[in-house]
C-alpha positions in Angstrom: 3.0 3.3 -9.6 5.1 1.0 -7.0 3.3 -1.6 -4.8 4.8 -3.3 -2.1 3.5 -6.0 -0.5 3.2 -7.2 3.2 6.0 -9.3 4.8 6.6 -12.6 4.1 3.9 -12.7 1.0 4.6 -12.1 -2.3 3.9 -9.6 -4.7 1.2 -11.4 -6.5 -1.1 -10.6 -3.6 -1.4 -7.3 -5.2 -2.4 -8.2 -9.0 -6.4 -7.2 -8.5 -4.8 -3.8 -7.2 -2.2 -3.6 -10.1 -4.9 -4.6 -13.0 -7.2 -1.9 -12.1 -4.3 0.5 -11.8 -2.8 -0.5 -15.2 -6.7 -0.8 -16.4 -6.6 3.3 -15.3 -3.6 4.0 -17.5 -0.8 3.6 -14.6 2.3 1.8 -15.3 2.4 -0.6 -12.1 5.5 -2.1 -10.8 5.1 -4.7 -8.3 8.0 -5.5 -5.8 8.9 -8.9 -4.3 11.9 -7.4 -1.1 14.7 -10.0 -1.6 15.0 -12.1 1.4 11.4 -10.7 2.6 9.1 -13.3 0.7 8.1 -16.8 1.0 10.4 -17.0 -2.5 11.6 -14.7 -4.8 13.2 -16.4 -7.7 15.6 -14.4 -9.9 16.6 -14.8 -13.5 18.9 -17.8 -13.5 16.9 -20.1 -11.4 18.4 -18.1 -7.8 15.5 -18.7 -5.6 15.9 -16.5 -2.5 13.5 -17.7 0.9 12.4 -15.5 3.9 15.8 -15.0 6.0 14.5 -11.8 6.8 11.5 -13.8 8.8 14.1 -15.2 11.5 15.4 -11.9 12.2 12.9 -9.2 12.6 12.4 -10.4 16.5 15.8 -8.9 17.2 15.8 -6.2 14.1 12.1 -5.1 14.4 9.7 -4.2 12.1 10.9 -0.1 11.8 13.9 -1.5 10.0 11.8 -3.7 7.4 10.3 -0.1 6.5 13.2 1.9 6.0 15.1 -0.9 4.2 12.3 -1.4 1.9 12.2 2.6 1.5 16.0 1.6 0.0 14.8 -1.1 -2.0 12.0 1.4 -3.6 14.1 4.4 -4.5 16.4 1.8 -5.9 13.6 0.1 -8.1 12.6 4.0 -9.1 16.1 4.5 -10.3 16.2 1.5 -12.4 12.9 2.3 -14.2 13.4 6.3 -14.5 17.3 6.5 -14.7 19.6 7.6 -17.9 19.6 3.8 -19.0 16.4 2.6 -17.6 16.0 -1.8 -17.2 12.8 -1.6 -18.9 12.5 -1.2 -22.8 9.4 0.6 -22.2 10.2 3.0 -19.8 9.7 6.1 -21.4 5.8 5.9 -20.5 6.8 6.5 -17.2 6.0 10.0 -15.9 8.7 10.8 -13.4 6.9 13.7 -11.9 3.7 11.5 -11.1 4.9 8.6 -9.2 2.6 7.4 -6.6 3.3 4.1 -3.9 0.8 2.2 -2.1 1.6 -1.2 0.2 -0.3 -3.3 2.6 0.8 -3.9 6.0 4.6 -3.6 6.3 4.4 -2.2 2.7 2.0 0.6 3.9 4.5 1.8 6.7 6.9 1.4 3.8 5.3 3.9 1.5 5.5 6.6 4.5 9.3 5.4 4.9 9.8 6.0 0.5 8.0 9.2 1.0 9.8 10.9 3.3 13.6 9.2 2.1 12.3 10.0 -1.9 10.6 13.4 -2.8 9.8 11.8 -6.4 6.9 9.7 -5.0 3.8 12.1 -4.7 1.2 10.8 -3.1 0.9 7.3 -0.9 -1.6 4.6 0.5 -1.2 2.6 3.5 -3.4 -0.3 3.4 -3.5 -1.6 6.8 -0.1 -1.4 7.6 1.6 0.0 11.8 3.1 2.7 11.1 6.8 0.6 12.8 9.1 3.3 11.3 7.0 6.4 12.6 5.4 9.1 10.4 8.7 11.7 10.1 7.5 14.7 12.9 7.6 17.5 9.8 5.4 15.4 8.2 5.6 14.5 4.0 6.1 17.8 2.9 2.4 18.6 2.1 1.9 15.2 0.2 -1.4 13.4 0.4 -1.4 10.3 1.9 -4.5 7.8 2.1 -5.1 5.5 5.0 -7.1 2.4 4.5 -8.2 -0.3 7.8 -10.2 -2.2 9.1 -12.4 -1.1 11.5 -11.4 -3.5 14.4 -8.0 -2.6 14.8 -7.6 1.1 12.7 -10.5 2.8 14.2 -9.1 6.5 15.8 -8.2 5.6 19.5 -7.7 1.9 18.8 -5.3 -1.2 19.3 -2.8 0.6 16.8 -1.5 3.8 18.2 0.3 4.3 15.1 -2.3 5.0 13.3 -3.5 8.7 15.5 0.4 9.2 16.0 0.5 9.1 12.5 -2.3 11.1 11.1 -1.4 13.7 13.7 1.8 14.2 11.8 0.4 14.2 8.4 0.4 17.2 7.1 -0.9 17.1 3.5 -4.4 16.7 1.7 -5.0 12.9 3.8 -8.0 11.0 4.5 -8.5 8.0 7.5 -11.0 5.1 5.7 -11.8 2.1 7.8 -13.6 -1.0 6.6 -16.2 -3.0 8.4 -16.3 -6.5 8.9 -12.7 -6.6 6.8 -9.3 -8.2 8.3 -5.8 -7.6 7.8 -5.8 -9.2 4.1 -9.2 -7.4 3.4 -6.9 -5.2 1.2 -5.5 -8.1 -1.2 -6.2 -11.1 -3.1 -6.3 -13.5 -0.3 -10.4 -12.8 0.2 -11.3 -13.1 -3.7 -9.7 -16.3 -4.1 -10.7 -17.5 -1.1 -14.5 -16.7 -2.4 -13.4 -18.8 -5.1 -12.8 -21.6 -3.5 -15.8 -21.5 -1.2 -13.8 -20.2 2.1 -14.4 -17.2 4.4 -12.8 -15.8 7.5 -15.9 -15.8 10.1 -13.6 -12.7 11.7 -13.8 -11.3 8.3 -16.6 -11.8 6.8 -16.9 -9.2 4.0 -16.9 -11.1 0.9 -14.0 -11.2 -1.8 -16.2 -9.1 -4.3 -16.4 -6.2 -2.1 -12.7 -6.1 -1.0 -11.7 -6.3 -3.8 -14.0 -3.3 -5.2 -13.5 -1.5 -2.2 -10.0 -1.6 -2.9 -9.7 -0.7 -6.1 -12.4 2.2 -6.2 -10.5 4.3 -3.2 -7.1 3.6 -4.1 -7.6 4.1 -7.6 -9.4 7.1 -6.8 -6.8 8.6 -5.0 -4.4 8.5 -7.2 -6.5 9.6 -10.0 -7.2 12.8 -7.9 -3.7 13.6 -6.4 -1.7 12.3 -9.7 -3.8 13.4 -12.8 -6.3 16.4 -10.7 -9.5 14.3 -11.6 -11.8 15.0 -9.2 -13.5 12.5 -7.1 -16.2 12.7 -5.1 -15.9 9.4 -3.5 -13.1 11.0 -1.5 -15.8 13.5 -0.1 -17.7 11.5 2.4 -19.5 8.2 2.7 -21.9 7.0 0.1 -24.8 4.9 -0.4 -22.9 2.6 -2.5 -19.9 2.1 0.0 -22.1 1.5 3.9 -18.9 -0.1 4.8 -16.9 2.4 4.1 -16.1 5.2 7.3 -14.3 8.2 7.0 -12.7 9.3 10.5 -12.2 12.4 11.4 -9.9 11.8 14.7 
């Protein structure tokens, strides 16, 4: 399992994500894109800052996607090549790889999918789909997507979002999120519970992100990478009134 997270933040913004996952039997890797977070600091002490932030007015966002689509096939060869970087890769399955990001990182996963066949299924948490959904689709590969309800609802603020699931053309589901924002998706509400602060814009509460997170991303992979079926996929539930499954 690969996360990605969303530009300029780091990886760590993920860990409530990447517990669950790992909790579920997944071997999660986590990726900080060199040059792409607030700091990335590399064995020796080399501590690499956001260039990337000063540039993306003139590059755009499209090419943050497909270059992290490079820097995530690259992180899959290291862990599943013939002299893997980790000591414990042999409990990786190579056939069952799955990818989920949030914002840039969920336009990223499409990008991985359709550059790398060896990732399965994917999850885009929020994320514009900048570097647009290929036209042939994933090659029959489900793919989740996860908003909020503001800004991912069918016919909304984000075009990308119909444009996309009209080219999707695998098992796929569209899940908004009431009263969430943009960060809904990571840490950022749970530890800002923590310390006593909420986004009036946002006001679902760090708990349920974070639960809300976990149960339909975990769920989808448990479904699409191990066959477990899940009938939280199926339609709303009682237990989940802010979750909304569109049907554009």
């Amino acid at each position: 399992m690969v996360l990605s997270p969303g530009f300029g933040t780091p990886r760590t913004t993920l860990t409530g994500l990447a517990e669950d996952l790992a909790g579920r039997g997944y071997v999660v890797a986590t990726v900080d894109h060199a040059y792409e977070s607030t700091g990335t600091t590399f064995p020796g002490g080399r501590l690499l800052t956001c260039a990337a932030c000063e540039q993306t007015a003139t590059t755009g966002m499209a090419a943050v996607a497909t270059g992290r689509a490079e820097d995530l096939s690259f992180v899959l060869n290291r862990l599943t090549g013939r002299h893997p970087a980790w000591r414990h890769a042999h409990m990786i399955d190579p056939h069952r790889i799955g990818m989920a990001g949030h914002s840039i990182g969920g336009n990223a996963t499409a990008s991985t999918m359709a550059a790398d066949h060896r990732v399965r299924a994917g999850v885009d948490m929020d994320g514009t789909f900048f570097d647009p959904v290929p036209a042939g689709g994933l090659d029959g590969r489900p793919f989740l997507m996860l908003g909020t309800a503001s800004d991912h609802h069918p016919g909304g603020e984000d075009e990308s979002w119909d444009e996309g699931w009209a080219q999707l053309d695998g098992w796929k589901r569209w899940l908004t999120v009431t009263d969430s924002g943009h960060f809904t998706f990571t840490d950022v509400p749970a530890l800002g519970g923590q310390l006593g602060i909420v986004d009036p814009e946002a006001p679902l509460s760090g708990e349920r992100s974070m639960r809300i997170t976990r149960d339909y991303v975990g769920a989808f992979f448990d479904l699409h990478l191990r066959g477990t079926p899940q009938p939280l996929l199926d339609g709303p539930t009682p237990d989940n009134p802010e979750v909304g499954f569109q049907q554009p």
